[in-house]
C-alpha positions as CSV (number, residue, x, y, z in Angstrom):
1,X,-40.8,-112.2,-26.3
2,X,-40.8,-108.8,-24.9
3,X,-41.7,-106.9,-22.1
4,X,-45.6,-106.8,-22.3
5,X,-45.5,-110.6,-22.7
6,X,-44.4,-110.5,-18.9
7,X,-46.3,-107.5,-18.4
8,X,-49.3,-110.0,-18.9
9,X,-48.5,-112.8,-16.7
10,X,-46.2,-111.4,-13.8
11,X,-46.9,-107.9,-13.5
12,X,-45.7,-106.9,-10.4
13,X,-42.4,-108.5,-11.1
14,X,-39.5,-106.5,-11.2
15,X,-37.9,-106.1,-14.6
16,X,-35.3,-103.8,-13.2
17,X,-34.1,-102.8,-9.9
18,X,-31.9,-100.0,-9.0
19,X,-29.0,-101.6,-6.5
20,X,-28.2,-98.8,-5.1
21,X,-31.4,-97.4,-3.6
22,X,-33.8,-100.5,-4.1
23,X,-36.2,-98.7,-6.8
24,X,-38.0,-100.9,-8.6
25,X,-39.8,-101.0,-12.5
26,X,-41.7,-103.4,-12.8
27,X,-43.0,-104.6,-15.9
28,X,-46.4,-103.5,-15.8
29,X,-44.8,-100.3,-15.6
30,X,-42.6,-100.5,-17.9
31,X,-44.9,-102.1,-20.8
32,X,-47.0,-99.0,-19.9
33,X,-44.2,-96.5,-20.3
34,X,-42.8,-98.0,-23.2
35,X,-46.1,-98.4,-24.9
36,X,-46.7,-94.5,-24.0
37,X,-43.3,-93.3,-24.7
38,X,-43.5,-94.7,-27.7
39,X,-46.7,-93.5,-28.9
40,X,-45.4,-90.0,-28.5
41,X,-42.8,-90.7,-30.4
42,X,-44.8,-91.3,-33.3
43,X,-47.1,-88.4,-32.8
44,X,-43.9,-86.5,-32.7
45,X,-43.1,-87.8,-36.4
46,X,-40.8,-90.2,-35.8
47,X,-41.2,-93.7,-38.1
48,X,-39.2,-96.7,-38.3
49,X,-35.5,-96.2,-39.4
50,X,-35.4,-92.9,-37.2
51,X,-32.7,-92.5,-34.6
52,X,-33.5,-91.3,-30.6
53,X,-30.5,-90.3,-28.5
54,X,-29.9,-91.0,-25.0
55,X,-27.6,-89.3,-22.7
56,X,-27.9,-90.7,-19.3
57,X,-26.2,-92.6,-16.3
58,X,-27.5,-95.8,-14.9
59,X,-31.6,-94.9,-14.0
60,X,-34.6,-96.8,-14.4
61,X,-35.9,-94.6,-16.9
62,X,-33.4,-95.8,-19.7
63,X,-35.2,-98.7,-20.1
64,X,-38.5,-97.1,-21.1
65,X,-36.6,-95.0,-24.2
66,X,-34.8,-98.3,-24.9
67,X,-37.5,-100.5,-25.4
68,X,-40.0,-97.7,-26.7
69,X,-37.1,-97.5,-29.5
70,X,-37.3,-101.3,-29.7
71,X,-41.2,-101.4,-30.1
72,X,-41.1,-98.6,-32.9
73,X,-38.5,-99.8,-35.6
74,X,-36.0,-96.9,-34.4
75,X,-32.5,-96.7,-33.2
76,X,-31.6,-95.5,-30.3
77,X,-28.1,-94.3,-29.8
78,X,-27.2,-94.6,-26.2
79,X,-24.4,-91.5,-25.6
80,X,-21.5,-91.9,-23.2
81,X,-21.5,-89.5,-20.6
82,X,-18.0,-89.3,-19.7
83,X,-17.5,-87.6,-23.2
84,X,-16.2,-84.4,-23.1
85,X,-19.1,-81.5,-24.9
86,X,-17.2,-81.6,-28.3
87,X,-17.4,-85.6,-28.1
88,X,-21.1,-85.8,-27.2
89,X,-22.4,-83.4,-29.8
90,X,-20.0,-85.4,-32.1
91,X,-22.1,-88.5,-31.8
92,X,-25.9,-86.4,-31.5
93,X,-24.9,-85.4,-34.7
94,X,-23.2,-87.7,-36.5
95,X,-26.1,-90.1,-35.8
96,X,-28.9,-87.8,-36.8
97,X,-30.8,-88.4,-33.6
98,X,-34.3,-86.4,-33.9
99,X,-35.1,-86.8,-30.0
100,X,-32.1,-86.1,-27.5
101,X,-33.5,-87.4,-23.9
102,X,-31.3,-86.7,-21.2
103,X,-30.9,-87.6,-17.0
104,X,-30.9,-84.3,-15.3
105,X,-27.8,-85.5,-13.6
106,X,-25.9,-84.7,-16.9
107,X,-27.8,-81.5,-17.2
108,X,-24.3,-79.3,-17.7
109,X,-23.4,-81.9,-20.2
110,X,-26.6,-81.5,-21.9
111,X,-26.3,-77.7,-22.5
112,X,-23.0,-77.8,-23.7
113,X,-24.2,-80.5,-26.3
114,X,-27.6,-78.4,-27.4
115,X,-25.4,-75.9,-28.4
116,X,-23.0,-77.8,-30.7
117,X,-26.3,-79.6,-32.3
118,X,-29.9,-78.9,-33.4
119,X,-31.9,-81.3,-32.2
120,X,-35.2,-79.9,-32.4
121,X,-37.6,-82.0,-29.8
122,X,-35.7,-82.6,-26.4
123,X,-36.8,-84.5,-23.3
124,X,-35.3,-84.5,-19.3
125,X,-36.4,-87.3,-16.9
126,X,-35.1,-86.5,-13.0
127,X,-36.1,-83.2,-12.9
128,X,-36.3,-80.3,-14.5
129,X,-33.7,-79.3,-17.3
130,X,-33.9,-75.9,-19.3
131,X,-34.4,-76.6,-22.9
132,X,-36.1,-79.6,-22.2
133,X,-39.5,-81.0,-21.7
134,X,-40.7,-83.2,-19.2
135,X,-40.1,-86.7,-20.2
136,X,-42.7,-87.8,-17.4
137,X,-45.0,-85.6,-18.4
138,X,-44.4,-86.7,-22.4
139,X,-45.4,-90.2,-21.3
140,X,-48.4,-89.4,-19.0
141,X,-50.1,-87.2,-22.0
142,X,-49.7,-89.9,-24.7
143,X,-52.0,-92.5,-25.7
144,X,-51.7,-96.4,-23.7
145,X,-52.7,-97.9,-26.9
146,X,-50.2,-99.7,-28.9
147,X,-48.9,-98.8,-31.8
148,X,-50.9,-100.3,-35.3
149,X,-47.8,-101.7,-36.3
150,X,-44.9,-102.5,-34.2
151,X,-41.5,-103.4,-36.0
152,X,-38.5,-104.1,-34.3
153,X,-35.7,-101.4,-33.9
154,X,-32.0,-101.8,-32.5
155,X,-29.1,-99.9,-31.5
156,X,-26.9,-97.6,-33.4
157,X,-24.0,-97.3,-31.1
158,X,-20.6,-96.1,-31.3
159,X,-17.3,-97.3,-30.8
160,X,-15.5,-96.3,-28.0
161,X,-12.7,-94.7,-29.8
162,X,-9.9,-96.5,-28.4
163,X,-8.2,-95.9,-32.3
164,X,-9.4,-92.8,-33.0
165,X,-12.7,-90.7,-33.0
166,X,-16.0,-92.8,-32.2
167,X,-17.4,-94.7,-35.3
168,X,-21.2,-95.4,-35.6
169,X,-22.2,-98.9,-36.2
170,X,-24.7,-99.5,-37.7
171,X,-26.9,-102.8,-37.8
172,X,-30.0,-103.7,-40.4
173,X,-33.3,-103.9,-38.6
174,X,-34.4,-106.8,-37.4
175,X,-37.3,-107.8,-40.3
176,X,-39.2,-109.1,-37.3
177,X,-42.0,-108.1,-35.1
178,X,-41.2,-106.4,-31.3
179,X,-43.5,-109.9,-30.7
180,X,-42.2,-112.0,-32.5
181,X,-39.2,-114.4,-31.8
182,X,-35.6,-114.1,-33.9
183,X,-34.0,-110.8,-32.5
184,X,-30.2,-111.7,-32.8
185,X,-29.4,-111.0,-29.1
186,X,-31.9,-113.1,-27.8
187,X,-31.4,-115.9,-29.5
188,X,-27.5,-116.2,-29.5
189,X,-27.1,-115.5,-25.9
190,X,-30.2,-115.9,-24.5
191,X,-30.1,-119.6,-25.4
192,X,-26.4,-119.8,-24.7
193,X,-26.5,-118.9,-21.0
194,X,-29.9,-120.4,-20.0
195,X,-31.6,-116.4,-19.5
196,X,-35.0,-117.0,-18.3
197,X,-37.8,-116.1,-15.6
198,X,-35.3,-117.3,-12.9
199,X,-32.2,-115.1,-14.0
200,X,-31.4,-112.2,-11.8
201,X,-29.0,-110.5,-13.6
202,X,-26.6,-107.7,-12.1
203,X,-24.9,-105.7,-14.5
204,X,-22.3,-103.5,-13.0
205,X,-20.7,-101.7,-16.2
206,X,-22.5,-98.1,-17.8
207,X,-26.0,-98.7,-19.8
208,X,-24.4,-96.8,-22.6
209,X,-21.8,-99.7,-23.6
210,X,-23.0,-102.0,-25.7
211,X,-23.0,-105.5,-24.0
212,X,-24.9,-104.6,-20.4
213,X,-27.1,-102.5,-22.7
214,X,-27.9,-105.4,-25.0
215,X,-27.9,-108.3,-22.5
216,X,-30.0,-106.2,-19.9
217,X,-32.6,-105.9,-22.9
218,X,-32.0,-110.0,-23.7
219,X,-32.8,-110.5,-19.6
220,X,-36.1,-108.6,-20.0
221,X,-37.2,-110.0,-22.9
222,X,-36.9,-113.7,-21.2
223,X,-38.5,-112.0,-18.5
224,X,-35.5,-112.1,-15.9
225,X,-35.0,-109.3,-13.6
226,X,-32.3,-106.8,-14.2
227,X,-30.3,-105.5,-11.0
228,X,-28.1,-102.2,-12.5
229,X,-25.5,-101.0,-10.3
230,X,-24.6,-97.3,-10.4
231,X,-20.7,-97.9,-11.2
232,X,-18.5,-100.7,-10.5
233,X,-17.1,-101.2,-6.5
234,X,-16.2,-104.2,-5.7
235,X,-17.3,-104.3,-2.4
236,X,-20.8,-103.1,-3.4
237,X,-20.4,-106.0,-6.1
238,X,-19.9,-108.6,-3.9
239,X,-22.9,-107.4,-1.5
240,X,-25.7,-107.2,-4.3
241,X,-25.0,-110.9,-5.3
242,X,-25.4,-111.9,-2.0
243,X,-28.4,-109.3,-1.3
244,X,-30.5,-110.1,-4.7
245,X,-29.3,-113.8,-4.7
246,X,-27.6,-113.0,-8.3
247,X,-27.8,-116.2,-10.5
248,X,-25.8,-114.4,-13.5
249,X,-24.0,-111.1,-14.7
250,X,-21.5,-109.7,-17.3
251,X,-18.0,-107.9,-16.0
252,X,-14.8,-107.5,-17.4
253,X,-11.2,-108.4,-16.5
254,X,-10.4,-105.3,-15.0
255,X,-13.2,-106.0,-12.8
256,X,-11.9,-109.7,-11.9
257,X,-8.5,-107.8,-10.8
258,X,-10.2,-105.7,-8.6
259,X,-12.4,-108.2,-6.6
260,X,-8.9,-110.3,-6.5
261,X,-7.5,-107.4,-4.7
262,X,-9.7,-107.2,-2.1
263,X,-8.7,-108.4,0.7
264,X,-8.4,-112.4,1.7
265,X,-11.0,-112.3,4.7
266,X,-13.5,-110.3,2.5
267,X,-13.1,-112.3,-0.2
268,X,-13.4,-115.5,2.3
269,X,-16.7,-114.3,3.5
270,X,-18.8,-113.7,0.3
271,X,-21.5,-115.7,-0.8
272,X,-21.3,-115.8,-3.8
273,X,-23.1,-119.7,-4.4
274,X,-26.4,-118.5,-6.2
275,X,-24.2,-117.8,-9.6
276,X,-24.9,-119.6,-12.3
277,X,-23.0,-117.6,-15.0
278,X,-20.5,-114.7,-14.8
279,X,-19.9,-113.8,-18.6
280,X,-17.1,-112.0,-19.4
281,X,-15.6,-110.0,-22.2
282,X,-14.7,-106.9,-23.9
283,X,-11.3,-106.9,-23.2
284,X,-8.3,-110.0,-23.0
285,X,-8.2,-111.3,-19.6
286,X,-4.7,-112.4,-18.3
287,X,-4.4,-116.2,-17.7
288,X,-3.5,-115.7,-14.3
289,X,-6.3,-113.5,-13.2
290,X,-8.9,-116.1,-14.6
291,X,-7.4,-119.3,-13.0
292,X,-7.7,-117.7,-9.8
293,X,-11.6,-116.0,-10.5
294,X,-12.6,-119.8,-11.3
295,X,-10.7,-120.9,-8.2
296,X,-12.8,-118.5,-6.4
297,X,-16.4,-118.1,-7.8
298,X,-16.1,-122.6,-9.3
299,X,-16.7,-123.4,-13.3
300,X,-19.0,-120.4,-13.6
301,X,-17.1,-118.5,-15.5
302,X,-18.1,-118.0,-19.0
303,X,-16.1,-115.9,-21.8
304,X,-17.3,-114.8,-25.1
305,X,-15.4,-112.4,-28.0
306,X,-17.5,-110.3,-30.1
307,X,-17.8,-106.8,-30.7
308,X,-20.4,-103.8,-31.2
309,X,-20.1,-104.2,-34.9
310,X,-21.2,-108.0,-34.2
311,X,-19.5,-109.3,-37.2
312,X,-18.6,-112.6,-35.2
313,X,-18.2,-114.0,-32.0
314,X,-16.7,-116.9,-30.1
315,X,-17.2,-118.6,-26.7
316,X,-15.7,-120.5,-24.5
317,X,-16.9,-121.9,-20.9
318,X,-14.4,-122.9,-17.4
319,X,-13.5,-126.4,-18.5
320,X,-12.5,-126.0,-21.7
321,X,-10.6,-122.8,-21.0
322,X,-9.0,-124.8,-18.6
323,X,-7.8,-126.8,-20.9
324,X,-6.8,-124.3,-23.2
325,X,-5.9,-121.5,-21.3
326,X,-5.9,-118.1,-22.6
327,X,-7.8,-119.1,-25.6
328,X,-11.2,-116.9,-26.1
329,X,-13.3,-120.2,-27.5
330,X,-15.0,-121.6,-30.9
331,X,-16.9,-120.5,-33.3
332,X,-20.3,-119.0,-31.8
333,X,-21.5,-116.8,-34.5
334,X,-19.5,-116.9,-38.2
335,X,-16.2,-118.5,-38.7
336,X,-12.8,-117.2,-37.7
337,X,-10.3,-116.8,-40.2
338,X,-6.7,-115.5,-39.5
339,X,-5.3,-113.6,-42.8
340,X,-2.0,-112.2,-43.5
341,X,-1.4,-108.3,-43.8
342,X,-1.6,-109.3,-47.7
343,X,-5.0,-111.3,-47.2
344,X,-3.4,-114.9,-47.4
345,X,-5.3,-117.2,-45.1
346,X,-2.6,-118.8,-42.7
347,X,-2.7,-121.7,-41.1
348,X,-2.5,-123.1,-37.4
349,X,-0.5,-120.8,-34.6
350,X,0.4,-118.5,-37.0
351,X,-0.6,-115.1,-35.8
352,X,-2.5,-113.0,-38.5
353,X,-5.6,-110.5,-38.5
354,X,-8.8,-111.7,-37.0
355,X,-11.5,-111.9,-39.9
356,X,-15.0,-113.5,-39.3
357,X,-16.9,-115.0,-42.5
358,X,-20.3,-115.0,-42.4
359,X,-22.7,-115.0,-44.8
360,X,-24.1,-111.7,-44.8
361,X,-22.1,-108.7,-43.1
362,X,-25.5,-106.6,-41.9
363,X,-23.6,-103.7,-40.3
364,X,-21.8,-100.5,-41.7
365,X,-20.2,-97.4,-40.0
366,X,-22.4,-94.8,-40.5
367,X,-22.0,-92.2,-42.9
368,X,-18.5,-94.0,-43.8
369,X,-18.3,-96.0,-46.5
370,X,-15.2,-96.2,-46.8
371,X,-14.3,-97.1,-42.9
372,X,-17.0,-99.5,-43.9
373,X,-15.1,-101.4,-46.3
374,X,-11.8,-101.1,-44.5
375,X,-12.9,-103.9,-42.9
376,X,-14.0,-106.3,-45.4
377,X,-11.4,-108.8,-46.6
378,X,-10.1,-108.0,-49.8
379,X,-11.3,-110.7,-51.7
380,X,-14.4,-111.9,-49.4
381,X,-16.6,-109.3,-49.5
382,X,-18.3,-111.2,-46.5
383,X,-15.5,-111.8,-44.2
384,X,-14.9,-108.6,-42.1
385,X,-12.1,-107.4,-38.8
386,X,-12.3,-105.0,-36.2
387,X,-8.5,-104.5,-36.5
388,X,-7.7,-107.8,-33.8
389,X,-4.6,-110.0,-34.2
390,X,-4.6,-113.8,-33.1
391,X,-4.4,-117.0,-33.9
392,X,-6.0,-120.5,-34.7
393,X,-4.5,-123.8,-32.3
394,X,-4.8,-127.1,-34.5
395,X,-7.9,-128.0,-32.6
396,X,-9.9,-124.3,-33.7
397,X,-9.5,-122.8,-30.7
398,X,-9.0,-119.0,-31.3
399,X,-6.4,-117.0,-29.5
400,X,-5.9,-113.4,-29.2
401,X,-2.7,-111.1,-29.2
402,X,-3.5,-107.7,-29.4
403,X,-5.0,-104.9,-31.6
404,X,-3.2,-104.6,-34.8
405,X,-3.0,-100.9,-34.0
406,X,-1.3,-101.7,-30.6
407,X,1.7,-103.7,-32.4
408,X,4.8,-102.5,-31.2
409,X,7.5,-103.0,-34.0
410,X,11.0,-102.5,-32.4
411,X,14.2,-104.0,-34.6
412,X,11.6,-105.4,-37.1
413,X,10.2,-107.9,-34.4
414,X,6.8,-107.4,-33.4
415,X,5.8,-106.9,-30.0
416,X,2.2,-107.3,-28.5
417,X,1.6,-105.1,-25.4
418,X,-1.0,-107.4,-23.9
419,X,1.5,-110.0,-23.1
420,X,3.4,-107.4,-20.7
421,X,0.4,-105.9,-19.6
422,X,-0.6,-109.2,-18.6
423,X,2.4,-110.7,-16.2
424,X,1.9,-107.4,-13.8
425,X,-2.0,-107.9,-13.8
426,X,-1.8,-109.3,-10.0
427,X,1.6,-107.5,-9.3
428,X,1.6,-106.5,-5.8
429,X,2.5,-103.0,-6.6
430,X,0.4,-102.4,-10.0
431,X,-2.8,-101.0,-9.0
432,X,-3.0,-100.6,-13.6
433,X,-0.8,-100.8,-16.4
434,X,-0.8,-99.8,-20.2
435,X,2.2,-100.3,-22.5
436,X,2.9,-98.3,-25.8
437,X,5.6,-98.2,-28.0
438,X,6.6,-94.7,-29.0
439,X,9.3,-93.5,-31.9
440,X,13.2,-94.9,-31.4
441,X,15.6,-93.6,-34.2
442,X,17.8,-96.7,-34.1
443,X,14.9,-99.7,-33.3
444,X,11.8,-97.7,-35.4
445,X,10.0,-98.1,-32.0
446,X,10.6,-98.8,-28.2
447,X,8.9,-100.4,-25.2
448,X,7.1,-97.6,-22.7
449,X,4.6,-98.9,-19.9
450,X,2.4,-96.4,-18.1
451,X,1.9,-97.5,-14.6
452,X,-0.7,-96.7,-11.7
453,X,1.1,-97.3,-8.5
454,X,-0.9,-99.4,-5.6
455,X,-1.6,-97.6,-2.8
456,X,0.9,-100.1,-1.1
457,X,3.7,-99.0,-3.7
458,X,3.1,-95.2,-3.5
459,X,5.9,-94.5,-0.9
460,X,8.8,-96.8,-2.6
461,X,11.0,-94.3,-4.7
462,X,10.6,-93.9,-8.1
463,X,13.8,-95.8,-8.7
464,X,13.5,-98.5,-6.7
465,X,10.1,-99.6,-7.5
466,X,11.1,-99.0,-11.5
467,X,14.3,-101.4,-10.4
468,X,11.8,-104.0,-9.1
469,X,9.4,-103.9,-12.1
470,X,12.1,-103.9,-14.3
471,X,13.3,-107.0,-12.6
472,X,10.3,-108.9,-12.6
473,X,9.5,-108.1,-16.5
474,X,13.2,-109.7,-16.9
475,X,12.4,-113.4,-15.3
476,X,9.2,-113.7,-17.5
477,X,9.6,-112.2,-21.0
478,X,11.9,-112.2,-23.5
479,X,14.3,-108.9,-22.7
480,X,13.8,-107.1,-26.0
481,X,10.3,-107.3,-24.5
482,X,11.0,-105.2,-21.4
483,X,9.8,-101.9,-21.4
484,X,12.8,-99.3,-21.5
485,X,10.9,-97.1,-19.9
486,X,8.0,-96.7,-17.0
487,X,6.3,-93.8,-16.3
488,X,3.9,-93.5,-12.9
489,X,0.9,-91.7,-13.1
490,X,-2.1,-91.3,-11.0
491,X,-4.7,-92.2,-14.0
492,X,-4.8,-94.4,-16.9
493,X,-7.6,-93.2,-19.5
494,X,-9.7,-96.4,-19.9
495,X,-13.5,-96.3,-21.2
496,X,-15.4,-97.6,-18.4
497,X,-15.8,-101.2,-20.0
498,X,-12.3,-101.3,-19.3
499,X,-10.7,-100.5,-22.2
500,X,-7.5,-98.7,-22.5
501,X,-7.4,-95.3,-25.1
502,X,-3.4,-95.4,-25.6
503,X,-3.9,-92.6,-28.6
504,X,-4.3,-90.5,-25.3
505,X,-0.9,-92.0,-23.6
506,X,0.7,-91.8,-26.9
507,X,-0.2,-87.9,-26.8
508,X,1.0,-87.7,-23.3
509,X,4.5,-89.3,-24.1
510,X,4.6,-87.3,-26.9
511,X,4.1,-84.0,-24.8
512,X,6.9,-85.0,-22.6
513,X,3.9,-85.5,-19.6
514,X,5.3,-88.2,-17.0
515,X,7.8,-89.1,-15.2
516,X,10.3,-91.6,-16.7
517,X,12.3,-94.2,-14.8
């Protein structure tokens, strides 16, 4: 299923809606659009295999080059617009796109990327751009007929360099029709949370990321409607679910923290009984925050762990997290299997490198073979790891302790920032926290936690309120755990799914840039 199969029966339905202003595509309009985008596409040249970049924020319009991609057999390469120039034209590049189409909102970003790359054909929706062609104007020109033959394309998107510079991932096409059923998305999680004609999704998180990219496409091809929020606010969440009656949506933990943090009468007052799902994932949630998001919103609360590279994935709903708290789930897609640094298998509660097996690894970082293979197992070519550690419980429920390239190792015992990061989650005075460990001449490495001060803890002196974190670290992890150090700043660098980029605290530490307690 796709959009012109709702197209056909419920035209006037909304396939998105913009929360912030109410616009509406519906999917007459967008099956047209597509359908016409995509025909100028292939008068432009482009055939299946070819790649389409998008630079954009979250507008209606980013639908219509997604699932004109989706209906040719392309890519498209959705770019994240909180890149800095060098960044952007990195990935325009590095991922070959022939079309750049950019919002007119990122018009200064646009420039600055056009003259790092040569992309030859260049389209602007939102207004007029210089450089660029009318992306309205492409659509209204070009043919309503359908292309002859319509295979199905994907995405071709990039990591969010959290360990370095951005890798492109790159997945087989799907050797299926646009119409026909078997598109992995769909099937895995559009079965697994119920998506259908009922589901009014909101998804609060950028359209360049991966997940709300893919599960807003899995919601329109089950012929749900799609409510995008501009950015995440978690007072603006809360109203949308109650103004759209939301029945499901996709956040992640950071998110949970801040809707905790609201305060007790607001959170009181929302109605929030018309979900049926909130999925999360993307990054580890702390224990704490989720018992009290399933206090709150009931047995709603649905995790999954997977990544862009979609090597594996597990899942795990309220109940049985319940009973196994902190654990991310069972096997969903492939089968977990936690190896030693040397490859060994090991067994229950051991902690090791996460490795899925599957059958067939589909995926490769492009242009990279050998980043590519880095991640294969070295002696199952079809087991592969995104660099996670965890563990196996003696019932096959998979928990996760960090990134392997997170591991602190201080005094030869290894240290997993998550678990520190974790107990101040709801702290009173932690508005954000990221912890590192950074060179020590007698212990190879020490503790260090970056923290973002609450606005409540702003006016405590830098002492005290390091005496009182200290303190609290003290009563509820080991003491070798306790960072020796905390530094207050007013910004931690996370990617906008919520995911920390400690290379860029590592550099700040490094250049002395802080102010240590």
């Amino acid at each position: 299923m796709y959009p012109g199969t709702w197209a056909a029966t419920t035209p006037d339905k909304p396939a998105a809606i913009l929360a912030s202003s109410g616009a509406v595509l519906t999917y007459a309009e967008l099956e047209d659009r597509s359908t016409r985008f995509a025909r100028h596409l292939y008068d432009e040249g482009l055939r299946p295999g070819d790649v389409i970049a998008l630079l954009s924020d979250n507008r209606l319009e980013a639908f219509v080059a997604y699932w004109a991609a989706l209906r040719s057999g392309l890519y498209i390469t959705a770019v994240n617009h909180n890149l800095s120039t060098s960044e952007a034209a990195y990935i325009v590049e590095d991922c070959g796109a022939q079309v750049l189409i950019i919002s007119a909102s990122k018009a200064e970003l646009a420039a600055g990327v056009l003259a790092q790359t040569e992309v030859a054909r260049r389209l602007a929706f939102g207004g007029p751009v210089d450089g660029f062609a009318s992306f309205e104007d492409a659509i209204e020109a070009a043919s309503d007929e359908p292309l002859a033959e319509q295979p199905h394309g994907d995405d071709l998107l990039y990591s969010s360099g959290t360990t370095g510079r951005p890798k492109g991932i790159k997945i087989a096409l799907p050797p299926i029709r646009i119409d026909e059923p078997g598109y992995l998305y769909v099937t895995i999680f559009g079965g697994l949370f119920g998506y259908g004609t009922e589901t009014v999704y909101l998804s609060p998180a950028p359209i360049y990321h991966a997940a709300p990219l893919r599960f807003m496409g899995v919601v329109q091809a089950l012929g749900g409607t799609v409510v995008m929020m501009d950015k995440f606010d978690a007072e603006a969440f809360l109203d949308a679910v109650e103004r759209y009656r939301v029945t499901d949506t996709q956040v992640v933990p950071t998110m949970f923290v801040r809707l905790l943090k609201l305060p007790e009468e607001r959170r009181a007052a929302a109605d929030t009984s018309s979900f049926r799902t909130v999925v999360h994932a993307a990054a580890p949630c702390p224990i704490e925050v989720k018992r009290q998001m399933i206090d709150w919103f009931g047995p709603v609360i649905h995790e999954y762990y997977a990544s862009t590279e979609a090597i594996g994935a597990t899942y795990v709903n309220s109940s049985d997290w319940l009973a196994h708290p902190g654990t991310v789930g069972k096997p969903l897609l492939g089968i977990p299997r936690i190896c030693s640094p040397e490859g060994e298998l090991l067994g229950p509660d051991e902690i090791g490198t996460v490795y899925f097996e599957r059958e067939v690894l589909s995926f490769s970082y492009h242009g990279d073979p050998e980043k590519t293979a880095s991640t294969q197992h070295p002696e199952h070519p079809n087991w592969a790891t995104v660099g996670d550690l965890g563990y196996l419980d003696a019932e096959g429920y998979l928990f996760l302790t960090d990134r392997k390239a997170f591991m602190i190792i201080s005094g030869g015992v290894n240290i997993y920032p998550q678990e520190i990061e974790d107990i101040f989650s709801l702290h009173p005075a932690v508005a954000d926290i990221a912890v590192i460990g950074v060179p020590d001449e007698e212990m190879g490495e020490r503790v260090v936690a970056y923290v973002e001060p609450s606005d409540s803890a702003r006016t405590i002196p830098v002492a005290e309120l390091v005496e009182t974190l200290t303190a609290f670290a003290r009563e509820r992890i080991a003491h070798f755990k306790v960072p020796r150090e905390f530094i207050l700043t007013d910004d931690l660098p996370r990617t906008p799914p919520g995911k920390l980029v400690k290379g860029t605290l590592k550099t700040r530490y490094a250049s002395g840039e802080g102010h240590a307690g």
